[in-house]
C-alpha positions as CSV (number, residue, x, y, z in Angstrom):
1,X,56.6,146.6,154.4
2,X,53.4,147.3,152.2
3,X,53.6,149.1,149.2
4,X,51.2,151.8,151.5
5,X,53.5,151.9,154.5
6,X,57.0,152.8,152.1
7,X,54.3,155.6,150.9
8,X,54.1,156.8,154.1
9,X,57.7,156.3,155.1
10,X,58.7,158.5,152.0
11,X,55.8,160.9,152.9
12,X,57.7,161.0,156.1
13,X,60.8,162.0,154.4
14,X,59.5,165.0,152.4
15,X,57.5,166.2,155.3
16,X,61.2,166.3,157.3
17,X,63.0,168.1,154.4
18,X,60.1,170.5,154.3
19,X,60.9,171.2,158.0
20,X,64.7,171.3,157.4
21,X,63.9,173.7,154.6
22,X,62.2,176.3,156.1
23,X,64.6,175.8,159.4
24,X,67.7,176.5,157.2
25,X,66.0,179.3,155.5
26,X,65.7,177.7,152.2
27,X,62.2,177.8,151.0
28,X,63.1,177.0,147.3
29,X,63.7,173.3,148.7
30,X,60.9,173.7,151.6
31,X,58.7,174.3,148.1
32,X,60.0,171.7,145.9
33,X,59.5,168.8,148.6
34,X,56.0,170.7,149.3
35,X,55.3,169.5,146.2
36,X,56.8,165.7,146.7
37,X,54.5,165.4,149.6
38,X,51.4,166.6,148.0
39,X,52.1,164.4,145.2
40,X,52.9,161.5,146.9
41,X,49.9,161.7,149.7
42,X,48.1,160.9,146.5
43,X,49.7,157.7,146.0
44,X,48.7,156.4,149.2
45,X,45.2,154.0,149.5
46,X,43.8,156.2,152.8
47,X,41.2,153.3,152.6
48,X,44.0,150.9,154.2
49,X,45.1,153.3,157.2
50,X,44.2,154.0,160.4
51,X,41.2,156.9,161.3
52,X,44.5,159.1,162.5
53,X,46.4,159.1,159.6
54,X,43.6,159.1,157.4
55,X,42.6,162.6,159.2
56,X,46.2,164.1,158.8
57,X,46.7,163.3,154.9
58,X,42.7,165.4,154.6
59,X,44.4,168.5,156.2
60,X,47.8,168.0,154.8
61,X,47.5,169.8,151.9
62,X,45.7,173.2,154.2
63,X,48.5,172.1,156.8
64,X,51.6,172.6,153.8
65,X,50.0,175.7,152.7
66,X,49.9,178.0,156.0
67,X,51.4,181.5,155.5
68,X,53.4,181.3,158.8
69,X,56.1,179.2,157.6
70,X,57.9,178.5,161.7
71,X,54.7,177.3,162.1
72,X,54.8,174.9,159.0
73,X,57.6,173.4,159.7
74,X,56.5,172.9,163.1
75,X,53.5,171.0,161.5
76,X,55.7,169.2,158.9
77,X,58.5,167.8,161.7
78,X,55.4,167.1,164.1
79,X,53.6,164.9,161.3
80,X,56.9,163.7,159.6
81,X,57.9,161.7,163.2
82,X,54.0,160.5,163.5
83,X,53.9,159.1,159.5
84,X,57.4,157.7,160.5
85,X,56.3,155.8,163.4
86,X,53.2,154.7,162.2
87,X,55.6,153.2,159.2
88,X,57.9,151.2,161.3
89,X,55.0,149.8,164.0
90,X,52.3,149.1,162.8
91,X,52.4,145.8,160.2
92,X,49.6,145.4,158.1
């Protein structure tokens, strides 16, 4: 796996724990791996990835700062399984 893809797996994984977060009612951690994310969507070379995921990590940060937190975490699991997949199958 590229040093790119374990990005996005671990994007993956803070995008899930955002979505656990606000689930459980715990937006102290929904927060804290709000930050993670952003952080690490910064690490990743966009330049590398496909037009889809290049499109998500643009609206990321707008998408992880919606006032509707349900909805958030919505977006966060939705995106989570898509980075996550996109990890795993597609070897570049």
């Amino acid at each position: 796996m590229t040093k790119n893809k374990t990005e996005i797996a671990a994007l993956a994984m803070d995008l899930k724990r955002i979505a656990l977060g606000y689930h459980r009612g715990s937006s102290q951690t929904a927060a804290r791996f709000t930050q993670e994310a952003l952080k690490r969507k910064k690490e990743i070379d966009a330049r590398y990835e496909a037009a889809y995921i290049n499109k998500i990590l643009k609206t990321l940060p707008k998408t992880l700062s919606q006032k509707d937190k349900k909805r958030l975490a919505e977006d966060a699991l939705m995106y989570s399984t898509i980075f996550q997949n996109y990890a795993l199958h597609n070897s570049s």
